[in-house]
Every structure is written in C-alpha cells, then in structure tokens.
mmJSON file of the N, C-alpha and C atoms, coordinates in Angstrom:
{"data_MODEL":{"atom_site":{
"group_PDB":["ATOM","ATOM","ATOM","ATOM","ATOM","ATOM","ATOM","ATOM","ATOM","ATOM","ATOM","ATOM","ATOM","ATOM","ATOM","ATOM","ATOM","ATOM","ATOM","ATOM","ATOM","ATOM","ATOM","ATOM","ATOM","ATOM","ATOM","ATOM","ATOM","ATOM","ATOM","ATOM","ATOM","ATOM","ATOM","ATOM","ATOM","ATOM","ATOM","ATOM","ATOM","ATOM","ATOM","ATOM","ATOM","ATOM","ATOM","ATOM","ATOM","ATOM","ATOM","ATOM","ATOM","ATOM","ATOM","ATOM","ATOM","ATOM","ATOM","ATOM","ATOM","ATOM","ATOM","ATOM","ATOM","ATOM","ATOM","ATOM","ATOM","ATOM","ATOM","ATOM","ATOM","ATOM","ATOM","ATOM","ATOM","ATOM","ATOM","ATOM","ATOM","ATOM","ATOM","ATOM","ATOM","ATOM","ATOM","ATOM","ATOM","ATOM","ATOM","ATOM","ATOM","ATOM","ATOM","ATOM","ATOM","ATOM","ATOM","ATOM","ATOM","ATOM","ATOM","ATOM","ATOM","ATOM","ATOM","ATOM","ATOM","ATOM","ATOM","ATOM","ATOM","ATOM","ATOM","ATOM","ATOM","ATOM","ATOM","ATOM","ATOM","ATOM","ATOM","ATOM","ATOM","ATOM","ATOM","ATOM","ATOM","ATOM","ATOM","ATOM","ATOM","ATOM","ATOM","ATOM","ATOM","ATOM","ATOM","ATOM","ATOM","ATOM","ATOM","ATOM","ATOM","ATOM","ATOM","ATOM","ATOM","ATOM","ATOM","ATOM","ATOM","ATOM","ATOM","ATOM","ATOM","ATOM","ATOM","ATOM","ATOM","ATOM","ATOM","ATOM","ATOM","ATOM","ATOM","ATOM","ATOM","ATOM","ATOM","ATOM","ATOM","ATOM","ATOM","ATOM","ATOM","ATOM","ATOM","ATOM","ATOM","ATOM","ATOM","ATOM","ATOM","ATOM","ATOM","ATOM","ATOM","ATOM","ATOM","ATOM","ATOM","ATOM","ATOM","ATOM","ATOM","ATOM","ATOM","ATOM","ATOM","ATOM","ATOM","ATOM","ATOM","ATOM","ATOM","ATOM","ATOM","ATOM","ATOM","ATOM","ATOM","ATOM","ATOM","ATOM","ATOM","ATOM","ATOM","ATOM","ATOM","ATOM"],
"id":[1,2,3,4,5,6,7,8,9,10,11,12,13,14,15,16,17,18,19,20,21,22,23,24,25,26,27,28,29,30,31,32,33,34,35,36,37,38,39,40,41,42,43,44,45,46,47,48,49,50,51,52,53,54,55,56,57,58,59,60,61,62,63,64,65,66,67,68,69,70,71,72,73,74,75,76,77,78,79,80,81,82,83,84,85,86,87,88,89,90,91,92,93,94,95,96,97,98,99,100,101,102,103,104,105,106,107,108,109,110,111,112,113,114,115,116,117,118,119,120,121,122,123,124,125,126,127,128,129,130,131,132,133,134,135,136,137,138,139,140,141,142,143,144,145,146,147,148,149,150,151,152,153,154,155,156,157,158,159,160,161,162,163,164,165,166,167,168,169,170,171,172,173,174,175,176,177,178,179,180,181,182,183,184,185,186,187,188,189,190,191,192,193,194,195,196,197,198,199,200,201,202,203,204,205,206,207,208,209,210,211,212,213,214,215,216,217,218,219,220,221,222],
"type_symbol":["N","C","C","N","C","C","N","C","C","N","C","C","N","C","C","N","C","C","N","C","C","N","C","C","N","C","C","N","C","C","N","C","C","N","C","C","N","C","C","N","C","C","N","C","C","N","C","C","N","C","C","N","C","C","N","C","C","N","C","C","N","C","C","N","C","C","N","C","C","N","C","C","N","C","C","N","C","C","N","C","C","N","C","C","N","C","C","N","C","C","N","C","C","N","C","C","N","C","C","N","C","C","N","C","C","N","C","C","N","C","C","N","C","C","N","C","C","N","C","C","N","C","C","N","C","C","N","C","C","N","C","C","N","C","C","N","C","C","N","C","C","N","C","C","N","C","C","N","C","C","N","C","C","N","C","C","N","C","C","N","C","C","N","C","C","N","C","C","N","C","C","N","C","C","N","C","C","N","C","C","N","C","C","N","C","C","N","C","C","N","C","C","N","C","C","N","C","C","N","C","C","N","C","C","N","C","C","N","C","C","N","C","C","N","C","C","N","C","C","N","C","C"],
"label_atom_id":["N","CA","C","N","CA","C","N","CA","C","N","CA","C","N","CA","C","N","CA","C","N","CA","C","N","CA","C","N","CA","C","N","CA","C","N","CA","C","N","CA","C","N","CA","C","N","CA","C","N","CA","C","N","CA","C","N","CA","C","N","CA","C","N","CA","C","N","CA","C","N","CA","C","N","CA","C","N","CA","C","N","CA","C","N","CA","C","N","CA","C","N","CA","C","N","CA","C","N","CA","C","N","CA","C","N","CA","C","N","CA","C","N","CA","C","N","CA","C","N","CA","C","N","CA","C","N","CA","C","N","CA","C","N","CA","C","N","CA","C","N","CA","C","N","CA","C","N","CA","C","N","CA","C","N","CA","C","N","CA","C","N","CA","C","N","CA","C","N","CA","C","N","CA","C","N","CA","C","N","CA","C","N","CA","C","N","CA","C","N","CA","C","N","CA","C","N","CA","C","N","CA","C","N","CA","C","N","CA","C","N","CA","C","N","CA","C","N","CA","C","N","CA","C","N","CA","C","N","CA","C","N","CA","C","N","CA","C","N","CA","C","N","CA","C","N","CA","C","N","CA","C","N","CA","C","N","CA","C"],
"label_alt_id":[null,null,null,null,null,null,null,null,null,null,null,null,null,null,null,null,null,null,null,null,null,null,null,null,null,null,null,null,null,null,null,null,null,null,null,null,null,null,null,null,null,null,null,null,null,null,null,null,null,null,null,null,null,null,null,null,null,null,null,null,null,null,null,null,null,null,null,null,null,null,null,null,null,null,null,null,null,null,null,null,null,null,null,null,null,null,null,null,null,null,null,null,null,null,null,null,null,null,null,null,null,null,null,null,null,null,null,null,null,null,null,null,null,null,null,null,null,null,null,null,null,null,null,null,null,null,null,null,null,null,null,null,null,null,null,null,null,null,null,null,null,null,null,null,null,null,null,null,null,null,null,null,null,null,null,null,null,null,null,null,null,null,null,null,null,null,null,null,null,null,null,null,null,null,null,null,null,null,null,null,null,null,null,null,null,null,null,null,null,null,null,null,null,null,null,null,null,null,null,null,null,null,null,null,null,null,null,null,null,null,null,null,null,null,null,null,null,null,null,null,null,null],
"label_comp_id":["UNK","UNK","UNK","UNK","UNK","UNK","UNK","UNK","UNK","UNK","UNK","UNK","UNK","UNK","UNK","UNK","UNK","UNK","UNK","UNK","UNK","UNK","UNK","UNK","UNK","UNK","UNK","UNK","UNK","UNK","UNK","UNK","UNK","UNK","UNK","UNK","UNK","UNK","UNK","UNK","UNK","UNK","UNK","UNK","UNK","UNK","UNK","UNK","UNK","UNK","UNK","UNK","UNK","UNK","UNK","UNK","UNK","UNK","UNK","UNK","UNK","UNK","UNK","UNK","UNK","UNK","UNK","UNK","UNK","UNK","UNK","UNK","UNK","UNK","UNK","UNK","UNK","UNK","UNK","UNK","UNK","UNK","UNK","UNK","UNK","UNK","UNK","UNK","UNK","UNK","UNK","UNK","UNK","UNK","UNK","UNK","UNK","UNK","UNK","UNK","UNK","UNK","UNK","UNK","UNK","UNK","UNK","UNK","UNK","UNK","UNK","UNK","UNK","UNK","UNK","UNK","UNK","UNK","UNK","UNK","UNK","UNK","UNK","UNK","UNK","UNK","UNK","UNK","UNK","UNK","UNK","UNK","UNK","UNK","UNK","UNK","UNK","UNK","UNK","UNK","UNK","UNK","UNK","UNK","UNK","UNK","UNK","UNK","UNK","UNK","UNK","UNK","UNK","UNK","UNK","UNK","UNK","UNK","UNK","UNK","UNK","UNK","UNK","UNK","UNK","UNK","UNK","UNK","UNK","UNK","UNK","UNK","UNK","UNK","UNK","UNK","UNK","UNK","UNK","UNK","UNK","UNK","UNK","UNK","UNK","UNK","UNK","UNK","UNK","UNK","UNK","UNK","UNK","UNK","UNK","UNK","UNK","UNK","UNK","UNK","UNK","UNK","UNK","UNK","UNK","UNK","UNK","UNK","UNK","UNK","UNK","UNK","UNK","UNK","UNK","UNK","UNK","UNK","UNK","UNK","UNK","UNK"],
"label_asym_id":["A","A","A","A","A","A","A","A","A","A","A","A","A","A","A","A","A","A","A","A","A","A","A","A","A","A","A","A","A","A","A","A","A","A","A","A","A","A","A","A","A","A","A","A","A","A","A","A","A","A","A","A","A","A","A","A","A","A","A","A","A","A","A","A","A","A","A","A","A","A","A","A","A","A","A","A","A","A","A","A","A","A","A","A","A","A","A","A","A","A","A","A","A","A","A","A","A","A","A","A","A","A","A","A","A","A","A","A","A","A","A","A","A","A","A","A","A","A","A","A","A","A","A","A","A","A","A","A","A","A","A","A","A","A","A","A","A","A","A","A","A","A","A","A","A","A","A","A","A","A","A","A","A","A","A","A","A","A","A","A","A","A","A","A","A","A","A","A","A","A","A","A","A","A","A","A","A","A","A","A","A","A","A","A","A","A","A","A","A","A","A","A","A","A","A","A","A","A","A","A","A","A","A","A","A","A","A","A","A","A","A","A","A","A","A","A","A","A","A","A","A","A"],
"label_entity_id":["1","1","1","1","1","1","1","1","1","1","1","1","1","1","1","1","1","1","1","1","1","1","1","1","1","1","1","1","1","1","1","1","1","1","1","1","1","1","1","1","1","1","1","1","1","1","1","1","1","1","1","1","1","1","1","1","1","1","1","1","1","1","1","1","1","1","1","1","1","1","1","1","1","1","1","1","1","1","1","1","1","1","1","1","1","1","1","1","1","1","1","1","1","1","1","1","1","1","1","1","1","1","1","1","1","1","1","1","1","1","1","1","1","1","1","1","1","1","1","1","1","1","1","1","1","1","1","1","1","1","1","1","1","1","1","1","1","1","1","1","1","1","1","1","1","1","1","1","1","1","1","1","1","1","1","1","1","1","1","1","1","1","1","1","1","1","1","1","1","1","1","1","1","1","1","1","1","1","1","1","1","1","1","1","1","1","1","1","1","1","1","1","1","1","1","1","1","1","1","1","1","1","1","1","1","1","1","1","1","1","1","1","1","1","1","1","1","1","1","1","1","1"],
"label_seq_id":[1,1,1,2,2,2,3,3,3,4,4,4,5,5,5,6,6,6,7,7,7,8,8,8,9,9,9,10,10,10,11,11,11,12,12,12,13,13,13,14,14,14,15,15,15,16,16,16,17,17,17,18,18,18,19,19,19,20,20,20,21,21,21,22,22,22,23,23,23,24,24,24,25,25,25,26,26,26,27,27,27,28,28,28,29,29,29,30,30,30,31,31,31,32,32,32,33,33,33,34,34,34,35,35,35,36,36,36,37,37,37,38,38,38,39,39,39,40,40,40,41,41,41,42,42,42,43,43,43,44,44,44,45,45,45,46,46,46,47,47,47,48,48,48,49,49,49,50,50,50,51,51,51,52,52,52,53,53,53,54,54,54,55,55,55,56,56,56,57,57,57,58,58,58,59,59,59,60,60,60,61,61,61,62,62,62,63,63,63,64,64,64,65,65,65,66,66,66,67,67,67,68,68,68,69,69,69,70,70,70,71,71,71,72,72,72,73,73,73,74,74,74],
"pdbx_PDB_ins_code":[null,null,null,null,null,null,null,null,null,null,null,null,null,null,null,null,null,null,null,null,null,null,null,null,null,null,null,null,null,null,null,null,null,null,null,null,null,null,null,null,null,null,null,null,null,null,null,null,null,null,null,null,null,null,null,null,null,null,null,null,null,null,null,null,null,null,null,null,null,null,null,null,null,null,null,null,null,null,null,null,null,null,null,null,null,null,null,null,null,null,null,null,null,null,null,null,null,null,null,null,null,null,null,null,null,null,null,null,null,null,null,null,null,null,null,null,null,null,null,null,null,null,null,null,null,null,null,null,null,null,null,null,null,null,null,null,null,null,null,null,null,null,null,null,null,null,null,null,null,null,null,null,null,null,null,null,null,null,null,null,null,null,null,null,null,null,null,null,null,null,null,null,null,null,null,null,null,null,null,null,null,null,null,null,null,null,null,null,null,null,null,null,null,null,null,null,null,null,null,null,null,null,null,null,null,null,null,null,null,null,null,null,null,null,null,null,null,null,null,null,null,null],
"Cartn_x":[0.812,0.0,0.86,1.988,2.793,3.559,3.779,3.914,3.309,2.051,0.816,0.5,0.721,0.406,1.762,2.677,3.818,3.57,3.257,3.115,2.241,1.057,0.062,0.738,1.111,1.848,2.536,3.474,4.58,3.278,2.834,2.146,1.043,0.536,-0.055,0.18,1.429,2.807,2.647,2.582,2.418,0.785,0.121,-0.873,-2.153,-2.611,-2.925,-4.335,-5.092,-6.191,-6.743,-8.011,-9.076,-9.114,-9.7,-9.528,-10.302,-11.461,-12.509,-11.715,-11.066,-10.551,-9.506,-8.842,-7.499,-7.822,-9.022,-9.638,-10.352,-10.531,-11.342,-9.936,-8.519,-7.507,-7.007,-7.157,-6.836,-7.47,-8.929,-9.761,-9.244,-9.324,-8.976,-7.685,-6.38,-5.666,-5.564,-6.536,-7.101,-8.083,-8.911,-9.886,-9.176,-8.005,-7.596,-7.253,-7.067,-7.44,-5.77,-4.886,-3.665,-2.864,-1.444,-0.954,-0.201,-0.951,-1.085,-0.536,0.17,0.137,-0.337,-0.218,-0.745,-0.703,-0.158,-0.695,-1.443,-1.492,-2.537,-3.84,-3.991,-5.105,-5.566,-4.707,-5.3,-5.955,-5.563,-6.077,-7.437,-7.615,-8.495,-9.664,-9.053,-10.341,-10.948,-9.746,-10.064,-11.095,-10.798,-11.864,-13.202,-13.002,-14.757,-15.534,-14.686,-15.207,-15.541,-15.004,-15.343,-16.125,-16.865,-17.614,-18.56,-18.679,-20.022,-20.642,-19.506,-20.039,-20.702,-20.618,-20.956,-22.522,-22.627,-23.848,-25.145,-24.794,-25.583,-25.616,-26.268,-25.877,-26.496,-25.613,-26.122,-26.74,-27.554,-28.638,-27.302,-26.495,-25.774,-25.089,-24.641,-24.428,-22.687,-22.394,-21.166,-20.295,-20.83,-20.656,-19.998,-21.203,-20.903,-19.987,-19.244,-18.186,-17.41,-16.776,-16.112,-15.922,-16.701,-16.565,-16.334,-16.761,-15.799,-13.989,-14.021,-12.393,-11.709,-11.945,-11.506,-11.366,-11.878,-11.722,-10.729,-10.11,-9.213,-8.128,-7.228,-5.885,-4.843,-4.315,-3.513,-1.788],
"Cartn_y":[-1.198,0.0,1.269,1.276,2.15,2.696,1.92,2.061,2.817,2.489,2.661,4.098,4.651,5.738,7.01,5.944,7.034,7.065,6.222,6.151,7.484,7.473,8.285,10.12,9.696,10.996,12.139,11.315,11.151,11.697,11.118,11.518,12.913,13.188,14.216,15.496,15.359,16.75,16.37,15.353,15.006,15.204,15.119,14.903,13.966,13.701,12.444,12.478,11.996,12.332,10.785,10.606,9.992,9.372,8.084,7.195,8.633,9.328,10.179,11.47,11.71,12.921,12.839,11.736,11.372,11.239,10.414,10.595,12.255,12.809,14.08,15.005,14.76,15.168,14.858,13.604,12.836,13.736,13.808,14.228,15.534,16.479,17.919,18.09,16.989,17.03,16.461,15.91,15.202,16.631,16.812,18.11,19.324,19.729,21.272,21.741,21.318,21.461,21.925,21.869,22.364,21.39,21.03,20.45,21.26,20.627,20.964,20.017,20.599,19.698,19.519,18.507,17.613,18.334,19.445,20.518,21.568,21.967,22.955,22.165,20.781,20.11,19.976,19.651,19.845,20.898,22.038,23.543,23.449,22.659,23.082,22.476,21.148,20.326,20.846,21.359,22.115,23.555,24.447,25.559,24.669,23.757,22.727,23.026,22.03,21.684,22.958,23.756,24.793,25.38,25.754,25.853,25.423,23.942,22.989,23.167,23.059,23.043,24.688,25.465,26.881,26.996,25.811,26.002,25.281,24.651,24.332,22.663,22.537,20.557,19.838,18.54,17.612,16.78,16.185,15.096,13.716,14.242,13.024,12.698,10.892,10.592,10.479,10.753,10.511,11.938,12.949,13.69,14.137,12.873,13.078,11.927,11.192,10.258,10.996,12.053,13.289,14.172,14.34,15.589,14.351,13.207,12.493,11.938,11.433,11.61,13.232,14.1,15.535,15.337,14.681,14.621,13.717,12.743,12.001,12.514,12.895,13.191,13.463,14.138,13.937,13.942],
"Cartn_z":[0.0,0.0,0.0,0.941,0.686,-0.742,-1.388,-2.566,-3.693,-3.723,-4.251,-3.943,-2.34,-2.144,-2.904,-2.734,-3.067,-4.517,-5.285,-7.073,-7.475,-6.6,-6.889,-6.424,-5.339,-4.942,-5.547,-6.203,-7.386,-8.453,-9.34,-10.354,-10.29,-9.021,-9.287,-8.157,-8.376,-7.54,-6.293,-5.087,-3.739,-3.479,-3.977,-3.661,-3.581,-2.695,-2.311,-3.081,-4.691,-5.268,-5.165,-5.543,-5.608,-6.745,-7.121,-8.725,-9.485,-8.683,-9.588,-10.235,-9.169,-9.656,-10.531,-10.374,-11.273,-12.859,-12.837,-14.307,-14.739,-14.181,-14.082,-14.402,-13.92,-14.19,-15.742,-16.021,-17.317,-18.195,-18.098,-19.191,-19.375,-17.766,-18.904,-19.483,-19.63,-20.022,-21.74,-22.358,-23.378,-24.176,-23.54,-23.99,-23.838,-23.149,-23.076,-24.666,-25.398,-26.545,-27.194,-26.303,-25.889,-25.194,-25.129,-24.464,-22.847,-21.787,-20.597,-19.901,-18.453,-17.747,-16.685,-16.087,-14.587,-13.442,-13.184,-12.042,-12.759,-14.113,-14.556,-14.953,-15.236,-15.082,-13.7,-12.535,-11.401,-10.835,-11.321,-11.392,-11.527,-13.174,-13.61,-13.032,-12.602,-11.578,-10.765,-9.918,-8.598,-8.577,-9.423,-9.747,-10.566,-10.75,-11.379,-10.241,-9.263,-8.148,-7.315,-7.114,-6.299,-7.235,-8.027,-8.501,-8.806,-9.008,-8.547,-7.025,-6.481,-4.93,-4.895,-5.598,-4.747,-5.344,-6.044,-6.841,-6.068,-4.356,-4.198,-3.996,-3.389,-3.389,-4.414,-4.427,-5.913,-5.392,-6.67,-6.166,-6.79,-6.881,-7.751,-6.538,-6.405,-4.777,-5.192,-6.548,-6.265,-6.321,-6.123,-5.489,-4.057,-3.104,-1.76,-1.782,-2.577,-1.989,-2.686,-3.343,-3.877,-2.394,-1.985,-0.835,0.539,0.497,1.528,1.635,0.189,-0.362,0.182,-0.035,-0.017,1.209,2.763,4.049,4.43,3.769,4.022,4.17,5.282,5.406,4.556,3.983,2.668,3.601],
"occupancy":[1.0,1.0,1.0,1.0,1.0,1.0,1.0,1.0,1.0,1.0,1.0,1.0,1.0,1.0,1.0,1.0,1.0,1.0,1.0,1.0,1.0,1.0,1.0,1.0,1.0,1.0,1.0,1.0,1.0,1.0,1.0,1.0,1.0,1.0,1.0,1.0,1.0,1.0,1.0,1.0,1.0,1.0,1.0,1.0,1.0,1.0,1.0,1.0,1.0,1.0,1.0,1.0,1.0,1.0,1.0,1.0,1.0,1.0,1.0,1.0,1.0,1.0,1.0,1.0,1.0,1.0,1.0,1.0,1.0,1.0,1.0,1.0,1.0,1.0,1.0,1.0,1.0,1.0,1.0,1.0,1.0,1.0,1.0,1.0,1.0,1.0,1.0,1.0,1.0,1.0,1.0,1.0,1.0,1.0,1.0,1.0,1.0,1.0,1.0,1.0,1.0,1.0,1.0,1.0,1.0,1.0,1.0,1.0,1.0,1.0,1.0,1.0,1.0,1.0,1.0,1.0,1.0,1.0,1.0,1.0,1.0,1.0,1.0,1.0,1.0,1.0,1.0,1.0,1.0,1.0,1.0,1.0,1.0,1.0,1.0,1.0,1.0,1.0,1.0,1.0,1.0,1.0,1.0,1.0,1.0,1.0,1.0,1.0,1.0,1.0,1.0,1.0,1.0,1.0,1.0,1.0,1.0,1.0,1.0,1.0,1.0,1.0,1.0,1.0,1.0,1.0,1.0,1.0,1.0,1.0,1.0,1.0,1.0,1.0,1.0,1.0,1.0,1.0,1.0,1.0,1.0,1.0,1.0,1.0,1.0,1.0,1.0,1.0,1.0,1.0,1.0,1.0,1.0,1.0,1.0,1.0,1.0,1.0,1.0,1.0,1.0,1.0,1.0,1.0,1.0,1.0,1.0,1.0,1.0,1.0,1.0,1.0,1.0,1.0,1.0,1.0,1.0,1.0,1.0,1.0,1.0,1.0],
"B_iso_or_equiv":[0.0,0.0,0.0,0.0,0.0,0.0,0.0,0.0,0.0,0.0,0.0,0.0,0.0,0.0,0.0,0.0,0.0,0.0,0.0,0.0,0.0,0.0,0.0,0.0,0.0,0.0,0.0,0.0,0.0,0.0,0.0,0.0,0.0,0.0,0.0,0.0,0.0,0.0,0.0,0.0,0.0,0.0,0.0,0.0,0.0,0.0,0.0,0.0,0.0,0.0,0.0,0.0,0.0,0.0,0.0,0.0,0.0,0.0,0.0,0.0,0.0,0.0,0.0,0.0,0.0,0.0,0.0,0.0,0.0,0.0,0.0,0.0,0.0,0.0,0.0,0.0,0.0,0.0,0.0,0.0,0.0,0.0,0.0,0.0,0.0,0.0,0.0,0.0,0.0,0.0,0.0,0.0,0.0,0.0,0.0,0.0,0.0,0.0,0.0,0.0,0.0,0.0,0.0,0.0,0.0,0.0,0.0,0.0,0.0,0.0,0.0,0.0,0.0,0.0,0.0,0.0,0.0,0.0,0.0,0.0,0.0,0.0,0.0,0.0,0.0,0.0,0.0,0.0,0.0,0.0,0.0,0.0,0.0,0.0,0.0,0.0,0.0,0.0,0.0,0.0,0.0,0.0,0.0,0.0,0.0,0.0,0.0,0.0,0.0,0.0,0.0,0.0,0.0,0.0,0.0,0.0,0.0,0.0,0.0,0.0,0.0,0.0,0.0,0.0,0.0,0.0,0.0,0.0,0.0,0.0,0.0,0.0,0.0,0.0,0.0,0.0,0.0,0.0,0.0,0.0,0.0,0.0,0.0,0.0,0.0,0.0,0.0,0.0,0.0,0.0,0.0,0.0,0.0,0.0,0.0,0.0,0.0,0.0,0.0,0.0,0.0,0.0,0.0,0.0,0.0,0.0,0.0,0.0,0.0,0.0,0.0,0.0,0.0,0.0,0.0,0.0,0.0,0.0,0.0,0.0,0.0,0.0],
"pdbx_formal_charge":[null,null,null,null,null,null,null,null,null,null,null,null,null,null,null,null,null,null,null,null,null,null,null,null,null,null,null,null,null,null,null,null,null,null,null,null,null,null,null,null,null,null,null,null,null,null,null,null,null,null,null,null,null,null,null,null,null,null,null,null,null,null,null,null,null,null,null,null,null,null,null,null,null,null,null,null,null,null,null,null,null,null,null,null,null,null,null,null,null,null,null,null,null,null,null,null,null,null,null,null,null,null,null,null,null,null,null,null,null,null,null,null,null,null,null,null,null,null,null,null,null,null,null,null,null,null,null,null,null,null,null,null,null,null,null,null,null,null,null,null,null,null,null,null,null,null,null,null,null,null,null,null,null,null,null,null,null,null,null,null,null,null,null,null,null,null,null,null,null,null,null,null,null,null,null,null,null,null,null,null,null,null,null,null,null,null,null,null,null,null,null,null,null,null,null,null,null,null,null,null,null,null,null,null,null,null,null,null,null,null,null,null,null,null,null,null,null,null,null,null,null,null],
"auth_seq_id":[1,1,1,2,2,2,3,3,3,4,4,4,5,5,5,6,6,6,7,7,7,8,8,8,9,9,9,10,10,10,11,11,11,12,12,12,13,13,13,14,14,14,15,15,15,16,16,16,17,17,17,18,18,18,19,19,19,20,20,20,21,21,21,22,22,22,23,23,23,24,24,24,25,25,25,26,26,26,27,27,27,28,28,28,29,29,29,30,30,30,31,31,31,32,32,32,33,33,33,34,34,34,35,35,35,36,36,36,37,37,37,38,38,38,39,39,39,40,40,40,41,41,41,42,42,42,43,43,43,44,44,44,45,45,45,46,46,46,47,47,47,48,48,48,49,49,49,50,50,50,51,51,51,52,52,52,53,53,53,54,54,54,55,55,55,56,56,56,57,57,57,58,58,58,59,59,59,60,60,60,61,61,61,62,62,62,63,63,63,64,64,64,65,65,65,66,66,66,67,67,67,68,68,68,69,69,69,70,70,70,71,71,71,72,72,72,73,73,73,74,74,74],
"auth_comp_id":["UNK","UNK","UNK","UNK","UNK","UNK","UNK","UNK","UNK","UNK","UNK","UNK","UNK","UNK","UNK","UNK","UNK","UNK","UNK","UNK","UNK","UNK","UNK","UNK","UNK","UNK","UNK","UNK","UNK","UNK","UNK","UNK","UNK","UNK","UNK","UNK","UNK","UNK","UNK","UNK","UNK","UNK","UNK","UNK","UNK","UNK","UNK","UNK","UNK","UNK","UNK","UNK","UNK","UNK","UNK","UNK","UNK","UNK","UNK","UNK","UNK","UNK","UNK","UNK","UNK","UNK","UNK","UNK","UNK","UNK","UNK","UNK","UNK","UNK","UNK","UNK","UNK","UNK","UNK","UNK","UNK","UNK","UNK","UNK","UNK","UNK","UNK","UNK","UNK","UNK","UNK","UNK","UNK","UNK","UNK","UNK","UNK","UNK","UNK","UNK","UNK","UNK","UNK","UNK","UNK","UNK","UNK","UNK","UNK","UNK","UNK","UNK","UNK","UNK","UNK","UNK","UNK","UNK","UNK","UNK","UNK","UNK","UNK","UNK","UNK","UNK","UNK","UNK","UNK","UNK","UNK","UNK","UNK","UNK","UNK","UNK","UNK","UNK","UNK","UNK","UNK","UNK","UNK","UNK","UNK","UNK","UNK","UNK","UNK","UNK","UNK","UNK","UNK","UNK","UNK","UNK","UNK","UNK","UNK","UNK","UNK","UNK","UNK","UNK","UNK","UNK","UNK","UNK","UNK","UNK","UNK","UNK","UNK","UNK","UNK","UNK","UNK","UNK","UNK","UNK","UNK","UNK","UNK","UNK","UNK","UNK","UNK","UNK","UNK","UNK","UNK","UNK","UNK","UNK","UNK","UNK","UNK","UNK","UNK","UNK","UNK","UNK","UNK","UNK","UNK","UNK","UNK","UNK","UNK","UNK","UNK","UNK","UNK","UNK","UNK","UNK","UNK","UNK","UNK","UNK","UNK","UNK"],
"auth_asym_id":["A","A","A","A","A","A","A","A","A","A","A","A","A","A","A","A","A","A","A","A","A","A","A","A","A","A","A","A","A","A","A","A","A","A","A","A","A","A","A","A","A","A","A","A","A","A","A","A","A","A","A","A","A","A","A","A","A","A","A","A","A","A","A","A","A","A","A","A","A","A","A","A","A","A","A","A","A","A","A","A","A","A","A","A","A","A","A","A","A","A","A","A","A","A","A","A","A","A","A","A","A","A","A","A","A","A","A","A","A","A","A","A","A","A","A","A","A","A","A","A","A","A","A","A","A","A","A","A","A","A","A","A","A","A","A","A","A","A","A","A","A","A","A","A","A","A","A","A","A","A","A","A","A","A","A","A","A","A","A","A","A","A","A","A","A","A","A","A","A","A","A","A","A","A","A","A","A","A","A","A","A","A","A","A","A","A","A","A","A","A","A","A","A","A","A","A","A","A","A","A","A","A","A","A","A","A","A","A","A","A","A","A","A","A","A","A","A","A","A","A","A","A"],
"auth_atom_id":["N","CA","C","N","CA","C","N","CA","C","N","CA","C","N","CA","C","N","CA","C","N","CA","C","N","CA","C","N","CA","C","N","CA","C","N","CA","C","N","CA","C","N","CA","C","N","CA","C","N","CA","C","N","CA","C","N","CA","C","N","CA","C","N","CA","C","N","CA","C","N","CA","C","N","CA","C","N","CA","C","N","CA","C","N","CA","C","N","CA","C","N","CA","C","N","CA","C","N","CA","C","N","CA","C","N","CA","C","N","CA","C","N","CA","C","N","CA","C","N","CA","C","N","CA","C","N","CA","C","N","CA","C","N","CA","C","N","CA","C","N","CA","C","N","CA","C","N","CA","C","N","CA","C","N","CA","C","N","CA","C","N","CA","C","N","CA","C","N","CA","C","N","CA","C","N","CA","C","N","CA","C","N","CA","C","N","CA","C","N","CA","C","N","CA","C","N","CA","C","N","CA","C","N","CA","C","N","CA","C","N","CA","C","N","CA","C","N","CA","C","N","CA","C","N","CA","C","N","CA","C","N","CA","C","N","CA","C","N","CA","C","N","CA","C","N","CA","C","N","CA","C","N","CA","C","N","CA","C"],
"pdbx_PDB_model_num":[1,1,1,1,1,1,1,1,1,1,1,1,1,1,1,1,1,1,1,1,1,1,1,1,1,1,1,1,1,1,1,1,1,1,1,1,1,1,1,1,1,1,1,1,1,1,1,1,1,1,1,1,1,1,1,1,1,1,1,1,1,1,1,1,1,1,1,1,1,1,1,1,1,1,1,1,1,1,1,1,1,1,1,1,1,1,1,1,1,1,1,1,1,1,1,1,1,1,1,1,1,1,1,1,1,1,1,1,1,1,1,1,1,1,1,1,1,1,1,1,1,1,1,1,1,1,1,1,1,1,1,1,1,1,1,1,1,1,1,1,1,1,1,1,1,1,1,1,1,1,1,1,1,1,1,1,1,1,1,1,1,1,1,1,1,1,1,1,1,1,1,1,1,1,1,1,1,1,1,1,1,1,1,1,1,1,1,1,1,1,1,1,1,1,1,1,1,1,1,1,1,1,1,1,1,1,1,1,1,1,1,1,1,1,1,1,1,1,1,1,1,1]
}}}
C-alpha cells in the first residue's frame, strides 16, 4: 500500500487524489485542446469543483463520496 500511495503521490505533484478525480484530471488534459500539464489540469479540476459546490448541493451521490475523499488526510 505504501507504494501505491507514493506512485500516486509522485504523479499528481504530492498529492494524495481519488480514482474520480485522477480521471477528471486525465480528461482535462485530453480536452484542453492544448498540451497541458498535470498541475494545470489539477487547477483546472479544482476551480470545477469549487464551482459545482458553490452552486448548491447535488442530487448526484457521487458527489458526496467526492466531498468524503476531499476529508481524508492527505
């Protein structure tokens, strides 16, 4: 497991992300329409998200296992 945590670490600048967000990272790196990288895709996740969230709560439940990941210790 240790391993695993450090692999992931390593790949998205020490930070400890979620299978959801990691693909959510992938994609805007595929769609930026531009070649970008893996902390300016994290950027771009991160202002999504704070921006979904300001909009109010989702009826979508994977959402709330999104905002429980975000509570896990990094």
């Amino acid at each position: 497991m240790p391993a695993y945590m450090e692999r992931i670490r390593e790949r998205y600048k020490g930070k400890w992300i979620c299978g959801l967000c990691g693909e959510a990272v992938k994609e805007e790196i595929m769609r930026s329409g531009r070649l970008i990288g893996t902390e300016e895709a994290m950027t771009r996740h991160m202002m999504f998200r704070r921006a979904s969230r300001s909009s109010g709560p989702s009826p979508n439940p994977a959402v709330h296992l999104i905002t429980a990941m975000r509570q896990i210790p990094q």
